[in-house]
N, C-alpha and C positions, 0 to 999 in steps of 0.2 A: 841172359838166358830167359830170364821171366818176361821181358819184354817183348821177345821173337815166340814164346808158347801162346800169349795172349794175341799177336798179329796171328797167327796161325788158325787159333779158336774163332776170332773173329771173322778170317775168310771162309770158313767152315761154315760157321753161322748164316755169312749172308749167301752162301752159295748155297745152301740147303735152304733157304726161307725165298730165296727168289725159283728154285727149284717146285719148291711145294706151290709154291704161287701159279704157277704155271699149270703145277697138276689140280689144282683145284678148282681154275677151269672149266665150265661144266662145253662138253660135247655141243649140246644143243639146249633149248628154251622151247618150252611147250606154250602154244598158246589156242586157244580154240574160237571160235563165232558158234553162233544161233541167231538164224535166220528160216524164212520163210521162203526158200531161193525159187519160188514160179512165181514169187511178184516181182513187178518193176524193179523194186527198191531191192529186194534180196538176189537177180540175178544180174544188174549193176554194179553191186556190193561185190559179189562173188569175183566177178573176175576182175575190179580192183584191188580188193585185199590180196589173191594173186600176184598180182600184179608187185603190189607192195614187198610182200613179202620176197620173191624173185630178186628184188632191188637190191631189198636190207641184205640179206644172203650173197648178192654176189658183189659186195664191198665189204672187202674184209677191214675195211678202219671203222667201220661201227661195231661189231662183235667181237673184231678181231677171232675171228677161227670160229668162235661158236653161232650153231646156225639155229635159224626158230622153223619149228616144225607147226605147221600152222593147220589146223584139223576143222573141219566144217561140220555141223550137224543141220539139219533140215525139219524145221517143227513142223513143216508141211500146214499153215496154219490153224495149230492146234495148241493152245497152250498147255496144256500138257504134257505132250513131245515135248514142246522147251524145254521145260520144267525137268524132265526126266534128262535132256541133253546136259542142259548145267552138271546136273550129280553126278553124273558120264565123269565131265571135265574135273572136278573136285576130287575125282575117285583115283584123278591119273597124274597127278601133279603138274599142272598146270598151272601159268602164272599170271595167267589174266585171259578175260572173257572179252572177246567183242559180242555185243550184244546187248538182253534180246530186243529182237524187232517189236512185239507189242508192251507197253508200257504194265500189262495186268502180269505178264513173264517177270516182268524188271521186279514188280513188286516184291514177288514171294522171292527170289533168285537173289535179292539184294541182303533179306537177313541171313540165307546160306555164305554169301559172301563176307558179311560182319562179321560171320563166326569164324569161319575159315581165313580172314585175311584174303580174297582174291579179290585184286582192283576186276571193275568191269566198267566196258567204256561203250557206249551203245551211243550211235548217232540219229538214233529213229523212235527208241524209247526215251522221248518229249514230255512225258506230263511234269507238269512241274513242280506238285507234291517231291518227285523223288530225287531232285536239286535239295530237300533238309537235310538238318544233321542225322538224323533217323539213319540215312544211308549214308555213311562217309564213305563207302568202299564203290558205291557207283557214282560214274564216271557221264556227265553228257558232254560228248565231243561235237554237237552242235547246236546253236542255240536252241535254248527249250522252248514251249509253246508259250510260257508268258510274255515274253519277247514278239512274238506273230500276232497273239491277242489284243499287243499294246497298239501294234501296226491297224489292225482292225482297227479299235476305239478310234484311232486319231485320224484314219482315213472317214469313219463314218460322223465323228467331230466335224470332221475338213467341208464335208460336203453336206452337215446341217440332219441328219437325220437322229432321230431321239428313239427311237424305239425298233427295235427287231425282233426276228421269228428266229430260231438256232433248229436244223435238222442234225440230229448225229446219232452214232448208233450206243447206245448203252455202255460204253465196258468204261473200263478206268482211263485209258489215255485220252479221249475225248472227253469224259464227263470232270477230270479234272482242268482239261481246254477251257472247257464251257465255265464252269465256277470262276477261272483266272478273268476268260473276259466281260464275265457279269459285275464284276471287282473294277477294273477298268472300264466299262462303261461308266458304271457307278461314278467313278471321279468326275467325268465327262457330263454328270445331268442325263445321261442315256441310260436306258435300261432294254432288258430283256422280255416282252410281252408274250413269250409263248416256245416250249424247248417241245420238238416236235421227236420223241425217242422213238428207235427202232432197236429190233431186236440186233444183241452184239457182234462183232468179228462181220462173218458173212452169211449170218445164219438170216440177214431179210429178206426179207421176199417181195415180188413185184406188187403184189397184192398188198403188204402191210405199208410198202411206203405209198400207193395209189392213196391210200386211205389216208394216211398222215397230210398230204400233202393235200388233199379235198378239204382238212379240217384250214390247212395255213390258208389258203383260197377263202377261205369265208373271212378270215378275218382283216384283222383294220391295216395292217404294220403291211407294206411293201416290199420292207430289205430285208433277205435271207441269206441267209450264214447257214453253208454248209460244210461241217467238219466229220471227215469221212474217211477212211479207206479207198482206193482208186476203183475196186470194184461195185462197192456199194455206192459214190459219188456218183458215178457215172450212170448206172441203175437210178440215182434221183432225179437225175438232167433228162433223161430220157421220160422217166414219168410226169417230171414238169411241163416238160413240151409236150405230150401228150393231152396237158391240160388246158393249153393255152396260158400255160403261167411264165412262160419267157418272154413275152408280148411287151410292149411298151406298159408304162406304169410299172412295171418291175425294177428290183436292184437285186441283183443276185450278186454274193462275194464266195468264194472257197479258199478252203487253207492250202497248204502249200503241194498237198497231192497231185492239186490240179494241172499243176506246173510241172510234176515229175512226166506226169501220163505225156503230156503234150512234147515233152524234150524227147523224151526214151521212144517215143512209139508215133506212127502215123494214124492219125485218129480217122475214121472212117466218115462218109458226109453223115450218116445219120449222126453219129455221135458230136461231128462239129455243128450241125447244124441246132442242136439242142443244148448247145453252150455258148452260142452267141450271144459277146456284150458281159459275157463273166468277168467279175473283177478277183486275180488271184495274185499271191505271193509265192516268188520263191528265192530261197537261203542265197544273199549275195557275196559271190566270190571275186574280188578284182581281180584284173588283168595283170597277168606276169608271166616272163618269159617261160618259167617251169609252166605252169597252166597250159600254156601254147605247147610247148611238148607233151604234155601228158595228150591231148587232143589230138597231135597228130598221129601218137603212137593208139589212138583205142581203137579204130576200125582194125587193127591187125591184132590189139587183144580179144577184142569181141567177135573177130569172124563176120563185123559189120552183122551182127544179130540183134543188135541192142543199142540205142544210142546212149551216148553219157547224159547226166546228172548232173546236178550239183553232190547229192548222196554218194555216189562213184568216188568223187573228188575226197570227203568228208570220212569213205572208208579207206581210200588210200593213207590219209592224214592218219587217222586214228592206227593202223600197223606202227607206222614211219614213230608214233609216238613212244607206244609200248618197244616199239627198240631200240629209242635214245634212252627210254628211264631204262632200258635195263642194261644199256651200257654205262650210263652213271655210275649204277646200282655195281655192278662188277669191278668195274673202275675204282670203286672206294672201298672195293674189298669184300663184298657182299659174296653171298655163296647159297645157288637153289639149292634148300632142303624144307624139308616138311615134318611135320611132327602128329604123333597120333593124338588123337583126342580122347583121354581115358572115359567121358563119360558117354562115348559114341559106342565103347566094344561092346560087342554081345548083342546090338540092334542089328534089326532089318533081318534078311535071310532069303534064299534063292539065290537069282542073279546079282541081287541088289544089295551089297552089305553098307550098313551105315559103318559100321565101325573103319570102314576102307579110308573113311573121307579123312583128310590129315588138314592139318594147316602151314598154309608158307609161312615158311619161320622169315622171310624177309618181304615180308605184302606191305607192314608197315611203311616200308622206306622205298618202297617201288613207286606205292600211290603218292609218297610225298615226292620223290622225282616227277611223277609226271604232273601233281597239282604246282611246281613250281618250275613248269616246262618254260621258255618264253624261246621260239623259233618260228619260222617261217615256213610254211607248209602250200600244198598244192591251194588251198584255203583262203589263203591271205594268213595273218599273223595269229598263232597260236599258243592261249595264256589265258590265265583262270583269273576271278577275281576272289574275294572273300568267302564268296555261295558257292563257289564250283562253277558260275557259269563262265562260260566262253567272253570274253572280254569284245566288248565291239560290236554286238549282234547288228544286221542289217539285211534287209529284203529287198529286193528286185518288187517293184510291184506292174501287175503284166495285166493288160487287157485283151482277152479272146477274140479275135476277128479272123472269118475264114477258115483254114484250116492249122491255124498257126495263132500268132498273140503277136500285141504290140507293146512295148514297154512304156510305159506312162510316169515313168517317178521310179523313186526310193524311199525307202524307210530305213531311218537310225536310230539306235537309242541316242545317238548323240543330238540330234539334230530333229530328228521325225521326218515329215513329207519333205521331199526335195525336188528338185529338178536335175541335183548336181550329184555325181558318183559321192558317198559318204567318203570316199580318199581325199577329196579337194574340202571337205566340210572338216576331217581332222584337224587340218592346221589354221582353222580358223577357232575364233570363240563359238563357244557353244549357245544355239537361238533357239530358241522355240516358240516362240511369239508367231500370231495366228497370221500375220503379215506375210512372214517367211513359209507358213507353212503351202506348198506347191505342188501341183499335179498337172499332165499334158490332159488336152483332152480324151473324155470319156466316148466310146460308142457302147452305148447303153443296148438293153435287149428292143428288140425291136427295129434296131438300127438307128435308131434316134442319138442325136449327138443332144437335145434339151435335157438337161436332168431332172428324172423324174421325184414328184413331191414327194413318195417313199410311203405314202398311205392313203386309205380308202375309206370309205366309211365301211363297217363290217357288212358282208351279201348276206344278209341273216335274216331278212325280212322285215325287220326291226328298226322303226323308226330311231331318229334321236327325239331322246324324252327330254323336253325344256319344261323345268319348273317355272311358272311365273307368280309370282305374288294378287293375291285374290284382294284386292284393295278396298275398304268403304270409304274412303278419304281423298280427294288429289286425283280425283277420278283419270285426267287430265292426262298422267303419265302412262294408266294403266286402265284400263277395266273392260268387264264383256256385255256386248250387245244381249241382251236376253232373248229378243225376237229372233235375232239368227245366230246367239252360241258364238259370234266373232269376235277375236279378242284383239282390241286396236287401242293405241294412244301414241305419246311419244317415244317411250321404251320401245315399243314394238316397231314403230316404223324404222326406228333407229336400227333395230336387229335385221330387219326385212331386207331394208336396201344393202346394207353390209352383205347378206347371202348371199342377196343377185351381183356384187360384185366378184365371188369368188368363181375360178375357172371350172367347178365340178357342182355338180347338185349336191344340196344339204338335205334330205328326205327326214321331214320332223314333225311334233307333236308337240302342242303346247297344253300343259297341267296345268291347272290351276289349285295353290294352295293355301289354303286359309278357312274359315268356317262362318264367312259372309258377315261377322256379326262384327269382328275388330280386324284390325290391321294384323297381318299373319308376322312372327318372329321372323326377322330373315337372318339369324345366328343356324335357326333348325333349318331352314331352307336349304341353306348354303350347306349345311350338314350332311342333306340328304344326298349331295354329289360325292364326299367322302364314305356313304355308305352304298354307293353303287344304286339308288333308288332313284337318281334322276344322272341324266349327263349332261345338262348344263343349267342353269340360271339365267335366266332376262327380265331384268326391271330393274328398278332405281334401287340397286346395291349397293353400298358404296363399302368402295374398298380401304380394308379398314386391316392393319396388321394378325389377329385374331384368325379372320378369313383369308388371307394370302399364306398361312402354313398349311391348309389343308386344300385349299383350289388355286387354279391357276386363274389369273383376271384378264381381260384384255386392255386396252389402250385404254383411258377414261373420252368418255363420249361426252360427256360434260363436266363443269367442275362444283365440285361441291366444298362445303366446311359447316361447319356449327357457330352459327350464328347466335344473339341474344334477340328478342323482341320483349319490349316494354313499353307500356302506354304512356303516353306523354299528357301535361298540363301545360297550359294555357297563361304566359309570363303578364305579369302588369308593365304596363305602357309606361313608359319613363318621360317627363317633360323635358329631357336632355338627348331623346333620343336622335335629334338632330346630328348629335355630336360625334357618334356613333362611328362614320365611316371612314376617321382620319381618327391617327393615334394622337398622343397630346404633341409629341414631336411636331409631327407632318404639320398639324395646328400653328407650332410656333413658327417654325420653316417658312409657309407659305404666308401667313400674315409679316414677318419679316421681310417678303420677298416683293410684298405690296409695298412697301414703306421703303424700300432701297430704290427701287425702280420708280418710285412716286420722287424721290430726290435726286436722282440719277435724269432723268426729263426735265424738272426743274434748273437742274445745273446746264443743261443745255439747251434748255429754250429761253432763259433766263433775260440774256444781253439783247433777246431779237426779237422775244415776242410779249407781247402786252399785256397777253393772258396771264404770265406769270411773272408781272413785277407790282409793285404796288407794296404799302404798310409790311411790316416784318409779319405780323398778327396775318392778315390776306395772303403772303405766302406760303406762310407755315400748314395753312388750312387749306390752300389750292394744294400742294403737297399730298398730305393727306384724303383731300376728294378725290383728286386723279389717281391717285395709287389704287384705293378700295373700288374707286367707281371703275377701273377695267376689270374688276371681276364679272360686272353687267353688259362691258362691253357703253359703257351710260356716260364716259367722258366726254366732255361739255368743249373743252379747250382744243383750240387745232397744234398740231406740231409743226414747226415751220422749219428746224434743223435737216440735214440728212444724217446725224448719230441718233437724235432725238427718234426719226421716224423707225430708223433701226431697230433700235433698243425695242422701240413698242409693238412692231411687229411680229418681234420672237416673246417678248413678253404675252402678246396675250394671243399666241399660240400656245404658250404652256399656260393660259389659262383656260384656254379652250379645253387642254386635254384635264387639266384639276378637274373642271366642273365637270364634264361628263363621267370622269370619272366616280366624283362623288354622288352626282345623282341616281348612278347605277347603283352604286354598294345604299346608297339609304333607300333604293326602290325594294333592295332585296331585302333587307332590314323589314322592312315594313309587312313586304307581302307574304313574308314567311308564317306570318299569325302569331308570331314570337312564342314557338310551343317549346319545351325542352322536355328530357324523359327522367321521369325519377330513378331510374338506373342507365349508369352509363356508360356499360362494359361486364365481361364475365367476373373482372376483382371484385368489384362493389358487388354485384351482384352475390358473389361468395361468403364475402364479408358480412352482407346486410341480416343473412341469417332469415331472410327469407324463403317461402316455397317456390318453390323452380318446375313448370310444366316441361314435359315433355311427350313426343309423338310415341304411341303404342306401336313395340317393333322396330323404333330406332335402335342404334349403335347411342343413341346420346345419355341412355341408362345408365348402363355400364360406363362410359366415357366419366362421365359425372362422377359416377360413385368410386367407381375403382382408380382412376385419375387424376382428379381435383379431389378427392374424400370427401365429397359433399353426401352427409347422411339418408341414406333411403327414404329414412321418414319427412325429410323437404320436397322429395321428389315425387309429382303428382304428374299420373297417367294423364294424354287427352288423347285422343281421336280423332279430332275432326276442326277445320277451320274456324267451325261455330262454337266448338265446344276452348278453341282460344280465344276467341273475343270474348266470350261469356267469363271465361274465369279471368281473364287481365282485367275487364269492364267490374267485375266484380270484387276484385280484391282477394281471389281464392288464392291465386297464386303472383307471385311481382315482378316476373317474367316467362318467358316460354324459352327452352333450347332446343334450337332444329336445324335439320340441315339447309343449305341456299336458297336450293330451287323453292322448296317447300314454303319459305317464306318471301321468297320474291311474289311468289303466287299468290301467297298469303296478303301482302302486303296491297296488292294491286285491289281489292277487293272492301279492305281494310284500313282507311286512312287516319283511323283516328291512335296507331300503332306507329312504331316506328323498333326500325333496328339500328342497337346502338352497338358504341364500339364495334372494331376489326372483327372479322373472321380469328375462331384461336385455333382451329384446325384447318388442314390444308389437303382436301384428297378427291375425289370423283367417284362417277359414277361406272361402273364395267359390268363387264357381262363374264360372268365365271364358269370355268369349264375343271375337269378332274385338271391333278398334276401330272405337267407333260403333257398334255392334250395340244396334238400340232394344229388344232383347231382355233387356239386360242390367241397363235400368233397369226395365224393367216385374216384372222378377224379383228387383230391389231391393226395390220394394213390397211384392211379395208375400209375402217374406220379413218385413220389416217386418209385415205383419201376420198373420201366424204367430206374431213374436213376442209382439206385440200380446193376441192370444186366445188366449195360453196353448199352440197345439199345437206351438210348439220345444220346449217345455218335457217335453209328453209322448214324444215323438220321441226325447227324449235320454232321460228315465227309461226308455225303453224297451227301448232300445240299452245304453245306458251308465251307469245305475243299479246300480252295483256298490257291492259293502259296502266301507264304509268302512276304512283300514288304513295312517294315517300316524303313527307314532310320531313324538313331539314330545318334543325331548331335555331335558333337566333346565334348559336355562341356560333355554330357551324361556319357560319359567314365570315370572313376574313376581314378585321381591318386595315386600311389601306395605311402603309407606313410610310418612310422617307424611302427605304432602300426600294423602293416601285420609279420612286422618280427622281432622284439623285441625278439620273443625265440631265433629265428638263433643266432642273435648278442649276446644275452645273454650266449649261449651255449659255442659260440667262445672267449669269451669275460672271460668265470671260467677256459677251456681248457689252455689259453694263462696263466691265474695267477698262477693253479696249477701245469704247466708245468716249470714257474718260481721260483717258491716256492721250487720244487724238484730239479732244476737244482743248485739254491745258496745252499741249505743244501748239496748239495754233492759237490761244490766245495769250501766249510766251511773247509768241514771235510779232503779234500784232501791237503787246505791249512795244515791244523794243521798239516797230517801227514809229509809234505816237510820240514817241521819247525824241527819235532822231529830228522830228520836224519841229522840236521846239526851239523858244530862244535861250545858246546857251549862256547858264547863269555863271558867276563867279566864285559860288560858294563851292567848296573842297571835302566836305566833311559833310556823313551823316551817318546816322544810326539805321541797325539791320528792321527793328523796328517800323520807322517811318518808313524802310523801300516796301514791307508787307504792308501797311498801309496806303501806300501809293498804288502796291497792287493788286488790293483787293478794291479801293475805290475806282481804277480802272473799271474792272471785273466788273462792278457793281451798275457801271452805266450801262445806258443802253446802247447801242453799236450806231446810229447815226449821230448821237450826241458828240461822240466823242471826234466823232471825224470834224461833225461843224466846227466843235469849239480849238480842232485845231487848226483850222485854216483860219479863225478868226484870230487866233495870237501870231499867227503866221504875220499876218498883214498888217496888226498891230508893230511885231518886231520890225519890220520894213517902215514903216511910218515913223516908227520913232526914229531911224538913222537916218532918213531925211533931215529931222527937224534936229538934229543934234540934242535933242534930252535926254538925258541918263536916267536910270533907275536909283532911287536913293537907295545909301546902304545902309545896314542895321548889324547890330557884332557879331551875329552867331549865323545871318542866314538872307535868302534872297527870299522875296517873298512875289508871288503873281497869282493870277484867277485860279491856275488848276493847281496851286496849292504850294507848300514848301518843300524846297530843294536844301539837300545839307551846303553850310558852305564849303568851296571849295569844287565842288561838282559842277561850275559852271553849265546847271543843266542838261548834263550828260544822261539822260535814264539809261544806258547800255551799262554806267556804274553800277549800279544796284546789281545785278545779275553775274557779278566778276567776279 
């Protein structure tokens, strides 16, 4: 019985709770927009969201039964009307705002939403302030403007331009644009030189932007960026062509309005013809089969009054959104109701009660449904990331030509510039390296497909002011004619010719700064372009870290560093200085190599020639002469071998090259005046705790002092060339520190000076202009190709082609070691071995055959001993001797078998003229050798 009461209860239960479920159900879902429906974008919008809603309503598996009543309000471009529409919708329980159309509406409309709980999801209110957490309740359902802005930067990166002019009109959605892409420039090295504001919304006038646009005209910047409304954009394109400011030399880019006007409407020729060569963006949507339907079906939504969008697409999306989260939202049990808000009752009054306003008791979990939406939409894929924004942003980027545009690239946040739809760049790794970054061509204004350099000098009447350095010193580089006021040397010519290479006139004036009497500071100089007092610098600058954070430098035109000069003394003459040119090595080596090669000849002319046989004493000493006498070339003796003559003719080839070599290095020895310098480098110099000159105006002060910490009070001003000989000649100071040039110049003039040690810095000479002056790379070039063809080079002999005049001190000179001539000796040194090799194998073999023509003895036996002795007594004759004296034992051995007489014998051995034979060897000499 208890068991069948509780099945009973329990049917009860769930038929009543699936009951109630049903009835709680709400009928319908309120949802409303604000919009501005006589613009583009608001009468696009209008009959998509229709459109949308039509959808959602007639498929009953998304609400299942309950339908969205979808109510439009019209600010009629006033925000105020918004403002007042919102409180409309709050008043009447509604669950979400599409909307509003201007980003200054989103503002206030967003903290009414905080409070209230109503998501709001606006695909047009862009600024991107209202992506914070400030607004968690608004919603941008398409990417914001910092996304577009980034698109700018990396397009105006892409294409090298560093500075621009921004036209927009005043209110918050644009002037929050503008801040995002001064941010992003900023990253880029780019900046913004000039925000040309008009009055906000549509309240400009022809007259206030004629006049904006006369001030951009004067100035320097090229590329304009205009971010506008479709009404007021097109009111600038019209006053720009008015001006002749679409002309070639122009860059003009617009944000994505421009792209809306040109889709949705036929633009009139006046109006295309005053937008030719624009470069715009618009919101990119891929290709998909719903897309292609939605498109076929708009001419029969629109009555063909209005072309689609991408915004059409983007307000379709945004319905489709709000009625998936709030089929979630239902689906998990959710239930519209509202609650009043006790500290609202009693306000307001008239039509208008605040106390009316309620809050959705389920806004919390609506906005979270739709901030963790991830579905596919008319759009491409749609889904939020961390910030609320739209995951994936990407632009179409389109070029104006005609009456239409041409599509040039893409932009991703994934990728940046492409050539490729950003769908095919998804499944790749992510590049952005400047390689990759890609664009088709441009047709610029004016129809010009060259792209223009993007700036001018400003039409302002206004020359450029070049400060140059007022010099009493080095005149050389710098100084002015007094009789004609003309200011010429090597700095300037250097500047001159660089101008006339560039493709525009440079209209300029040159300052002279300094006060005649000393050499002008060029730290203050260089200062005066950070304070706007001059716009460039030319003279001998040199570029120095200090100066590169506040100006910009060009190419160096010459090289400089900080040098030391110190006066040099006059060495004593050494009675060894002979000795000087060869190390002790080389010494040993080649006197060695006299003394090998002097016994190496001997051993081979020895047996044949006259010259070198005689007393042991007489040989030793012919040995000796012939060796050292080919260092003069002075031997006496002829060579009658063909190893002999070998050996000698590479021998004194490499003594050919000895001598002249050493006569060279001790000529240089000699003529150098044997000076050396009592300081012989920046370290000693440091060290020695001596005074240290330097030039008035240098960088070599400061280098000194704050660098090496060498004390101010070492360091003594000079002036002038004279005023460095005078204090080195005198002892005032024990060196000078100055840049290259300065003492190359110096030096030539000056020979009783000299610079010692390296260079210990390393930098040049440029010509410096403000930061970011496009002036300063185009003058990089030029210079570059000056150096290029030769005319830096004539510039300088021109100037500073002085006679030569650095004494170089005695240590300077190199002496000459072994590793210089290691091949010679080595060459002479296989000559000599192989010439020996060939000379013992052939008198081996001549022994053997003197042996075979003798008579042989009976004796068997000898010692290793006597056959070296028998073969060096050989050796030791002379080569006809030995032939005679063997034909004459020849003839003897035949004489004696005639007459039958025997040789007596003796116990141990056989004995004849050419000496003893062991016994047992019956005069076999081929034994010895076995």
């Amino acid at each position: 019985m208890n068991l069948l009461s509780l099945l009973v209860l329990f049917s009860c239960l769930f038929v009543g709770g699936f009951s109630a479920d049903k009835v709680s159900r709400p009928e319908f879902v309120k949802i409303g927009s604000i919009f501005s429906f006589g613009t583009i974008i608001g009468k696009v919008a209008k009959i998509a969201m229709k459109a949308a809603v039509e959808d959602v309503n007639s498929d009953p598996t998304i609400l299942g039964g309950t339908k969205l009543v979808f109510s439009m309000h019209d600010s009629n471009y006033s925000g105020f009307l918004g403002i007042i529409g919102g409180l409309k919708y709050m008043e009447t329980n509604t669950v979400a705002i599409i909307g509003p159309q201007a980003s200054g509406m989103a503002h206030i409309l967003s903290h009414l939403a905080n409070e209230l709980h109503i998501p709001m999801l606006s695909f047009t209110a862009l600024d991107p302030s209202l992506a914070s957490l400030q607004y968690p309740y608004f919603i941008q359902t398409a990417p914001n403007d910092l996304f577009q802005m980034t698109a700018i930067a990396d397009m105006l990166s892409h294409f090298g331009y560093r500075e621009v002019v921004v036209v927009y009109p005043d209110d918050e959605q644009n002037r929050g644009s503008i801040t995002a892409l001064g941010e992003k420039l900023a990253e880029r090295s780019c900046r913004i030189t000039y925000k040309a504001l008009l009055s906000p919304e549509a309240l400009a006038t022809s007259e206030e932007i004629m006049n904006e646009l006369v001030k951009v005209s004067m100035m320097e910047s090229r590329v304009i960026i205009v971010s506008a409304f479709a009404v007021i954009g097109l009111k600038i394109f019209r006053a720009a062509n008015r001006l002749r400011m679409m002309d070639r030399g122009y860059v003009w880019i617009a944000t994505a309005w421009l792209s809306t006007v040109l889709d949705s409407t036929m633009v009139s020729g006046e109006v295309a013809k005053s937008i030719q060569g624009v470069l715009t963006f618009r919101p990119h949507t891929p290709d998909s089969e719903r897309k292609k339907a939605f498109l076929a079906r708009w001419d029969e939504l629109s009555n063909s009054s209005i072309r689609l969008n991408p915004y059409g697409l983007y307000a379709y999306d945004t319905v489709w959104m709000i009625a998936s989260a709030v089929k979630v939202f239902l689906e998990n049990g959710g239930s519209i109701s509202f609650s009043n808000i006790s500290s609202l009752n009693g306000l307001g009054g008239g039509t208008l009660s605040l106390g009316s306003l309620s809050r959705f008791d389920g806004g919390k979990q609506l906005l979270s449904n739709i901030l963790l939406m991830n579905t596919t939409g008319l759009t491409g894929r749609i889904a939020f990331d961390s910030d609320k924004s739209m995951i994936r942003p990407a632009y179409d980027v389109l070029n104006v030509i005609g009456n239409g545009y041409r599509q040039i690239g893409y932009w991703s946040n994934y990728s940046g510039l492409s050539v490729v739809p950003p769908e095919v760049l998804y499944t790749k790794p992510p590049n952005r390296s400047s390689s990759s970054q890609q664009l088709r061509g441009v047709v610029w204004p004016g129809g010009t497909t060259v792209k223009p350099r993007g700036w001018v000098f400003p039409h302002n009447g206004r020359q450029l002011r070049i400060g140059v350095p007022d010099r009493v010193s080095y005149k050389a580089f710098i100084s002015k004619d007094d009789s004609t006021n003309e200011i010429h040397g090597y700095c300037i010519d250097v500047f001159l010719a660089a101008i006339n290479l560039l493709p525009y006139a440079v209209p300029h004036e040159f300052i002279l700064f300094g006060n005649k009497h000393d050499n002008p500071n060029y730290a203050e100089l260089v200062n005066m372009i950070a304070s706007n007092e001059l716009d460039a610098v030319v003279g001998d600058v040199a570029i120095v870290t200090d100066r590169t954070k506040i100006v910009d430098f060009t190419q160096p035109y010459i090289e400089s560093g900080l040098v030391v000069v110190a006066p040099v003394r006059k060495l004593n003459s050494s009675p060894w200085a002979f000795l000087r040119p060869f190390t002790l090595t080389m010494w040993a080596v080649t006197g060695a190599f006299f003394l090998i090669v002097g016994a190496v000849i001997w051993i081979l002319e020895h047996r044949i020639n006259d010259d070198f046989r005689g007393p042991p004493k007489k040989q030793f000493i012919t040995i000796l002469w012939f060796g050292f006498s080919t260092m003069f070339f002075a031997h006496r003796e002829n060579t009658l071998s063909t190893l002999g003559r070998m050996v000698l003719i590479i021998w004194l080839f490499v003594v050919l090259i000895i001598t002249s070599s050493y006569t060279a290095s001790l000529t240089s020895i000699l003529t150098v005046q044997q000076l050396a310098p009592s300081i012989t480098g920046i370290e000693s110099l440091i060290k020695s705790h001596h005074r240290i000159g330097y030039q008035v105006g240098s960088f070599a002060e400061n280098y000194l002092n704050e660098e090496l910490s060498v004390p101010k009070s070492r360091l003594v001003p000079l002036g002038s060339p004279e005023d460095y000989a005078d204090a080195l000649k005198t002892g005032r100071v024990a060196a000078v520190v100055d840049e290259r040039p300065y003492i190359d110049l110096f030096l030539s003039y000056y020979c009783t000076f000299q610079a010692v040690g390296q260079e210990f810095t390393k930098s040049g000479w440029g010509f410096a202009f403000p930061r970011d002056s496009p002036l300063a790379m185009d003058m990089s070039t030029a210079i570059l190709t000056l150096s290029e063809n030769g005319e830096l080079q004539k510039i300088h002999d021109k100037w500073l082609n002085t006679r030569a005049c650095w004494p170089a001190s005695a240590g300077d000179v190199e002496q000459l070691n072994l590793k210089s001539f290691w091949g010679l000796f080595l060459i002479c040194g296989i000559a000599c071995l192989i010439a020996l090799l060939l000379y013992f194998c052939s008198i081996i073999q001549k022994f053997k055959q003197y042996f075979r023509q003798q008579p042989q003895p009976s004796l068997q036996s000898s010692s290793r001993s006597i056959r070296i002795q028998r073969f060096l007594s050989f050796a030791d004759e002379k080569e006809g001797e030995s032939r005679s004296r063997s034909k004459r034992k020849q003839m003897e051995a035949l004489s004696g078998r005639r007459s039958g007489r025997q040789l007596p014998k003796s116990s141990g051995s056989v004995s004849n003229d050419a000496g003893i034979f062991p016994e047992g060897q019956n005069g076999n000499a081929s034994a010895y050798f076995n």
